[in-house]
TORSE-66578 format. One record per residue (C-alpha): residue number from 1; residue in one letter; x, z, y negated. Coordinates in steps of 0.5 Angstrom, whole numbers, always signed. Layout:
+-----+--------+-------+-------+-------+
| num | residu |    px |    pz |    py |
+-----+--------+-------+-------+-------+
| NUM |      A |     X |     Z |     Y |
...
+-----+--------+-------+-------+-------+
//
This chain:
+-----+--------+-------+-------+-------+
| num | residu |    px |    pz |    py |
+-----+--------+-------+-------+-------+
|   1 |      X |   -23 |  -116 |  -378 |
|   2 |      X |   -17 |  -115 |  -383 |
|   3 |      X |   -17 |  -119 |  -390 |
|   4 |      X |   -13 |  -123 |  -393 |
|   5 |      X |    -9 |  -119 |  -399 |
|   6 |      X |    -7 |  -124 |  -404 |
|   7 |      X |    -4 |  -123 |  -411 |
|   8 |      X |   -11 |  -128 |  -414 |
|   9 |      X |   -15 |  -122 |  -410 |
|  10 |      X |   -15 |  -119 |  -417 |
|  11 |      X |   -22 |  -114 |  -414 |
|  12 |      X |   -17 |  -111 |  -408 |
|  13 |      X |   -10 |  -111 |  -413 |
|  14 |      X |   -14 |  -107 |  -417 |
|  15 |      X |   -16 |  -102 |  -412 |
|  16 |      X |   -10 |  -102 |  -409 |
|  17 |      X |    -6 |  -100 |  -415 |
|  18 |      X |   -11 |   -95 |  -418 |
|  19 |      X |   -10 |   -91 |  -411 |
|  20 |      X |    -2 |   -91 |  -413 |
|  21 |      X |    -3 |   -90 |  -420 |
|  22 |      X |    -8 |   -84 |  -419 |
|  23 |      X |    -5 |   -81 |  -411 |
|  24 |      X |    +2 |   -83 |  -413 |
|  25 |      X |    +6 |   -87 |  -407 |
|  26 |      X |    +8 |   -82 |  -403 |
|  27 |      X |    +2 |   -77 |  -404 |
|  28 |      X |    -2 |   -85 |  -402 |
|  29 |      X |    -4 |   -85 |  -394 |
|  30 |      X |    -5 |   -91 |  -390 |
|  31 |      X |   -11 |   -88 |  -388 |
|  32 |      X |   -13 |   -88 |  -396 |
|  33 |      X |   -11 |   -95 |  -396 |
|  34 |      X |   -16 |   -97 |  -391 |
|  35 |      X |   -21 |   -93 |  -394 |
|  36 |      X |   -20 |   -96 |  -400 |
|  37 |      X |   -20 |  -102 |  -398 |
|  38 |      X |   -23 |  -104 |  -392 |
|  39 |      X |   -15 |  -107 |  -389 |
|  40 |      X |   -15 |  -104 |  -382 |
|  41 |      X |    -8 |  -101 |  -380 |
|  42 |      X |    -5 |  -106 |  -375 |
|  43 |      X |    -6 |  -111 |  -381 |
|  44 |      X |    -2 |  -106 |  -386 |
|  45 |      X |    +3 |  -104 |  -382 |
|  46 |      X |    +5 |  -112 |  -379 |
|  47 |      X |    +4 |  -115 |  -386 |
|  48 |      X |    +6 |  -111 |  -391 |
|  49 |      X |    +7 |  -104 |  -389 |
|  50 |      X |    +6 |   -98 |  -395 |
|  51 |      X |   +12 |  -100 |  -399 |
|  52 |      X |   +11 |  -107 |  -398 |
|  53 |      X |    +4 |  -105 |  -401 |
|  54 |      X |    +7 |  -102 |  -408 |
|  55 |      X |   +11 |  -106 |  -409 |
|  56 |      X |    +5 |  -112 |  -410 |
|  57 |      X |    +2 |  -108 |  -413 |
|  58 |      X |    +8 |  -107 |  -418 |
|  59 |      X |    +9 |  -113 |  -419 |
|  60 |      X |    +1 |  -114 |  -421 |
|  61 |      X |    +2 |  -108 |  -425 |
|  62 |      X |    +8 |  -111 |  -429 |
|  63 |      X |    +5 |  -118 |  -429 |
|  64 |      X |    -2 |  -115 |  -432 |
|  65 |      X |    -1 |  -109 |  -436 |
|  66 |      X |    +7 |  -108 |  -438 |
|  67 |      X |    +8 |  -116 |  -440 |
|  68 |      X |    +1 |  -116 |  -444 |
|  69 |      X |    +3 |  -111 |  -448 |
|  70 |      X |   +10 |  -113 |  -449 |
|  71 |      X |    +8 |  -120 |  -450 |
|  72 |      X |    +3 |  -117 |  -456 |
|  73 |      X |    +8 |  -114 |  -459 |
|  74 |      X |   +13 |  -120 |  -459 |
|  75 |      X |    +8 |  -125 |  -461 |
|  76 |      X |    +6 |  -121 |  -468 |
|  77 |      X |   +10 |  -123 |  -473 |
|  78 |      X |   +10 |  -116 |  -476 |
|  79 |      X |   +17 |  -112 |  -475 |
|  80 |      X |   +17 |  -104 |  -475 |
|  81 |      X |    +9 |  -104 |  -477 |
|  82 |      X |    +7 |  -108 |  -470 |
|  83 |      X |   +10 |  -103 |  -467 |
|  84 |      X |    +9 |   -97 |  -469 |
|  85 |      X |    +1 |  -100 |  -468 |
|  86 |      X |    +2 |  -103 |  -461 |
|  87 |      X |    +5 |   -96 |  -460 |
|  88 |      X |    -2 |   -92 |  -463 |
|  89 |      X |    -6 |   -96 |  -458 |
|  90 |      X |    -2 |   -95 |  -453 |
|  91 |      X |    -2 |   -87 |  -454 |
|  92 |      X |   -10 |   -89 |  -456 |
|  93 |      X |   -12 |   -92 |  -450 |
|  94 |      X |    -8 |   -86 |  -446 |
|  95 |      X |   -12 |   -81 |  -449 |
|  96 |      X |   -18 |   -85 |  -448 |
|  97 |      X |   -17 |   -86 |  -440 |
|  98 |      X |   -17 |   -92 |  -441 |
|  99 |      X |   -12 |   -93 |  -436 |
| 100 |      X |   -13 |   -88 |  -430 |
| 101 |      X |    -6 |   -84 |  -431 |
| 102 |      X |    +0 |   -86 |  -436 |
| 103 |      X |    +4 |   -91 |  -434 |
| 104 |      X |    +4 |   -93 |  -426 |
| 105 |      X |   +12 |   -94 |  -425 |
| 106 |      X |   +14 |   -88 |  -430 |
| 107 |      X |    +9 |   -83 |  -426 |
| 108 |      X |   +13 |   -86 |  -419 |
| 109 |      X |   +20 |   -85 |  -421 |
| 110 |      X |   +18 |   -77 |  -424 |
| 111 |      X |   +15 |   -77 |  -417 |
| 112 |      X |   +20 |   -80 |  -413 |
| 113 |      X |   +26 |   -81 |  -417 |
| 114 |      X |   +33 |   -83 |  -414 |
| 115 |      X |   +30 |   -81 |  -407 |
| 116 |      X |   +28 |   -89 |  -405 |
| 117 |      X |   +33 |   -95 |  -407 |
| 118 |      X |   +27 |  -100 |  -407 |
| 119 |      X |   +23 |   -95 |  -412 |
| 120 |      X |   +30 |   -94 |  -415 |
| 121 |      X |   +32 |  -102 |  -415 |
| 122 |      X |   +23 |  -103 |  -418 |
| 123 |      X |   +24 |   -98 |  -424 |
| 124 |      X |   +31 |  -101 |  -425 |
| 125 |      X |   +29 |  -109 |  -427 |
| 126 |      X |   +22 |  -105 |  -429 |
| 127 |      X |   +27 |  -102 |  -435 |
| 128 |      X |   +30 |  -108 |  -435 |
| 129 |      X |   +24 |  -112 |  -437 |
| 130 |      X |   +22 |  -106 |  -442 |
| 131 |      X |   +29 |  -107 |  -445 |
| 132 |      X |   +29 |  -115 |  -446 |
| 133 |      X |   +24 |  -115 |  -450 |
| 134 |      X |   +24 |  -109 |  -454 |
| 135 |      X |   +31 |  -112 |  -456 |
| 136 |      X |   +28 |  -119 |  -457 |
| 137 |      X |   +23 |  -115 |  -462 |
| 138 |      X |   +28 |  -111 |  -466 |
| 139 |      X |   +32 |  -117 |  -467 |
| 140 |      X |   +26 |  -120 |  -470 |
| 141 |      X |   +25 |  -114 |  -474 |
| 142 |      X |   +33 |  -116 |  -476 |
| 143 |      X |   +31 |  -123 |  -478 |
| 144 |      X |   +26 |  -120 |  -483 |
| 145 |      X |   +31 |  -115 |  -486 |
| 146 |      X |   +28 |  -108 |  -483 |
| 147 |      X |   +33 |  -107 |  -480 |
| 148 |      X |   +41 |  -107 |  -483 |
| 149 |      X |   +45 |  -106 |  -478 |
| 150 |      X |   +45 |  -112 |  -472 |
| 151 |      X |   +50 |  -107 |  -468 |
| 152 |      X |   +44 |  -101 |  -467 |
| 153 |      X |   +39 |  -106 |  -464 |
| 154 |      X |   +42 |  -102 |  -458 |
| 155 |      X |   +41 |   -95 |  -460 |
| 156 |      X |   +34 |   -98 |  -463 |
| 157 |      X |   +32 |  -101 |  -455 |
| 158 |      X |   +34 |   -94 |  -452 |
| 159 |      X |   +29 |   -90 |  -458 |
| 160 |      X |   +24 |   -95 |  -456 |
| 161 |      X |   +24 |   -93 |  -449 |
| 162 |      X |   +24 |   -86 |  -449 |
| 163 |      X |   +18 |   -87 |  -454 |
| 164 |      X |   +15 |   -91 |  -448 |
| 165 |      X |   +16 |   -84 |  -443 |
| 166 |      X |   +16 |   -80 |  -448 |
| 167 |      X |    +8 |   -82 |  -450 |
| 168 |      X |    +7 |   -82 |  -441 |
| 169 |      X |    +8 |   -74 |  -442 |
| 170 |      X |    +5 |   -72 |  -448 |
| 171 |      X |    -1 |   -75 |  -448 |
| 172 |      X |    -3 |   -70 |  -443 |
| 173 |      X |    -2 |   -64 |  -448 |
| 174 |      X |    -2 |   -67 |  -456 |
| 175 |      X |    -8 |   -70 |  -460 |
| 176 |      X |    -9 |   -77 |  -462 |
| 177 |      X |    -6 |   -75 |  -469 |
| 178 |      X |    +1 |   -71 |  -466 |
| 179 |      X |    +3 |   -77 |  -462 |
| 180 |      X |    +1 |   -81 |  -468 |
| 181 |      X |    +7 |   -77 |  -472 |
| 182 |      X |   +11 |   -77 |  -466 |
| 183 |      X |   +11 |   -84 |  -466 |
| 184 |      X |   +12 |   -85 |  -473 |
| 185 |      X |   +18 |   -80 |  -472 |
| 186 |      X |   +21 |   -83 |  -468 |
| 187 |      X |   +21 |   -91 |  -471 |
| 188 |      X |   +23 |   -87 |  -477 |
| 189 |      X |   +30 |   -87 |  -473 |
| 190 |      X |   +30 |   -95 |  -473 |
| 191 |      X |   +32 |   -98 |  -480 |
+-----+--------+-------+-------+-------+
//
C-alpha cells in the first residue's frame, strides 16, 4: 500500500530530498524513489510524478534550509560583520558534511541548466528569494552607515549571490581558512 506524501511528513521529505540532493534530478530514478521511500510507482507516477516530486521537495528545502539561513542573517542586528559569520558557517558547514552536497538547487541548475522550464522557472523565484533578502539586509547595513552609497545595494545584492555560488563550488577544492579569505574579499566590495 503506497503512503501518503505530505509537506508535515517531515521523515520522508527528508529522504526525498537528500536523494535529489546527492544523485541530482535527472541522475534520481522512480526505481531510487521507491526504493528510498517504500511509494509504489503507480502512486508516484498518478500523484506527483518525478518532477512533481522535486518540486515538493524544493519548496521544503526552501522552506527549511534557505529561509532559516537568510531569515538568520536578517534577524541579527549586526551589518557587514553577520554576514561574513553566516557566510563562514555556511562554508563551515559545507566543509563539514553537514549538509550532504552543496546547496540542493545550485547543484540542480549546473545539472540541468535552461534544459527544463519548470527547473528554470524554481531556480528563478529561488534567486528571487535570495535576492529580497540580501537587499532588505544590505539596506539595514545602509541604515547602520556601512554602506555609503544606497544606489550600489544592487551591485552589493548580486556580490552577495555570487559569493552563495561561488561557496557551492569551492568548498570542494579550499580549506575552511581559503574560503574564510574568499568570503572576506568579496564583502570588502561592499562599503
Amino acid at each position: 500500500m503506497p503512503k501518503e506524501i505530505q509537506i508535515e511528513d517531515k521523515e520522508m521529505m527528508v529522504k526525498l530530498m537528500n536523494l535529489f540532493w546527492i544523485k541530482g534530478f535527472a541522475a534520481t530514478t522512480i526505481n531510487d524513489i521507491v526504493e528510498e521511500t517504500g511509494l509504489s510507482k503507480t502512486y508516484i507516477y498518478t500523484k506527483y510524478g518525478k518532477k512533481g516530486l522535486f518540486e515538493t521537495v524544493f519548496h521544503y528545502y526552501l522552506n527549511n534550509y534557505t529561509d532559516p539561513f537568510l531569515g538568520a542573517l536578517n534577524d541579527d542586528l549586526r551589518g557587514i560583520d553577520a554576514i561574513q559569520e553566516k557566510m563562514s558557517k555556511l562554508a563551515d558547514s559545507l566543509i563539514n558534511n553537514t549538509m550532504p552536497k552543496a546547496c540542493l538547487f545550485v547543484n540542480t541548475v549546473v545539472e540541468m541548466g535552461g534544459k527544463d522550464r519548470d527547473i528554470v522557472d524554481l531556480n528563478e523565484m529561488y534567486i528571487k528569494r535570495v535576492t529580497e533578502m540580501y537587499s532588505k539586509k544590505l539596506q539595514h547595513c545602509y541604515k547602520l552607515g556601512e554602506i555609503k552609497n544606497e544606489s550600489y545595494i544592487p551591485f552589493y545584492t548580486n556580490i552577495l549571490i555570487n559569493l552563495l555560488f561561488s561557496l557551492a563550488v569551492l568548498y570542494k577544492t579550499h580549506s575552511k581558512e581559503e574560503l574564510d579569505a574568499f568570503i572576506a574579499s568579496q564583502l570588502k566590495l561592499i562599503n
